[in-house]
C-alpha angles and dihedrals in degrees: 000000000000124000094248090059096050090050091055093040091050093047092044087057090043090043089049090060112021123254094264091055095049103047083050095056094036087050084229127114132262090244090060096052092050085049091057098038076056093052096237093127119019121258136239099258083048100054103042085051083055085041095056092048089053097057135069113278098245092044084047091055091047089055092049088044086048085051100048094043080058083064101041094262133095124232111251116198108208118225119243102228128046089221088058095043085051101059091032092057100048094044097049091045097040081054087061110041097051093049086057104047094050088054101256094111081124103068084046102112119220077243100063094045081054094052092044090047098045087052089068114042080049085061095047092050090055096049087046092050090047094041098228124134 
């Protein structure tokens, strides 16, 4: 994410609730908010991207899971080759259907919808990046 992203995506938080709101809900002072929309001191949405590119691949995307939970999602990696995301998607999806469909939906973790699900979505971000159907 470049700098000039994470200034506008900070602004635009701090924009959706007014300066005074935010530094209330973030315990921090006005002062401090206005230091980090000048870019005298780095912002929130700045220095966890530099935290997730300091860390190891699989605890970053923890992190990014643990943050979209936060906000009722869950964080979905997309694959880097079709091929990959293909496979992947029918596997994770066929698991759970068929789990499903035999009765053991019970012993389906939330974790494992979500993986089916992800997989797909995964799948349907790299068609739509390729632009085949």
């Amino acid at each position: 994410m470049s700098e000039r992203c994470c200034e506008e995506l900070f602004e635009a938080m701090v924009e959706s609730v007014g300066v005074k709101m935010f530094a209330a809900r973030m315990d921090l002072s006005t002062r401090q908010i206005h230091r980090m929309l000048n870019g005298v001191q780095p912002n929130p949405i700045a220095r966890m991207s530099e935290a997730l590119s300091a860390c190891e691949g699989l605890t970053a995307d923890a992190a990014m899971d643990y943050l979209c939970k936060r906000r009722g999602g869950y964080f979905l990696q997309f694959p880097d080759n079709l091929a990959d995301a293909n496979v992947n998607a029918v596997k994770e999806a066929a698991e759970a259907i068929v789990a499903i469909s035999e009765g053991r939906s019970v012993n389906i973790t939330i974790r494992e919808i979500r993986e089916a699900i992800s997989a797909l979505a995964a799948l349907e971000g790299m068609l739509g990046r390729t632009g085949k159907a």
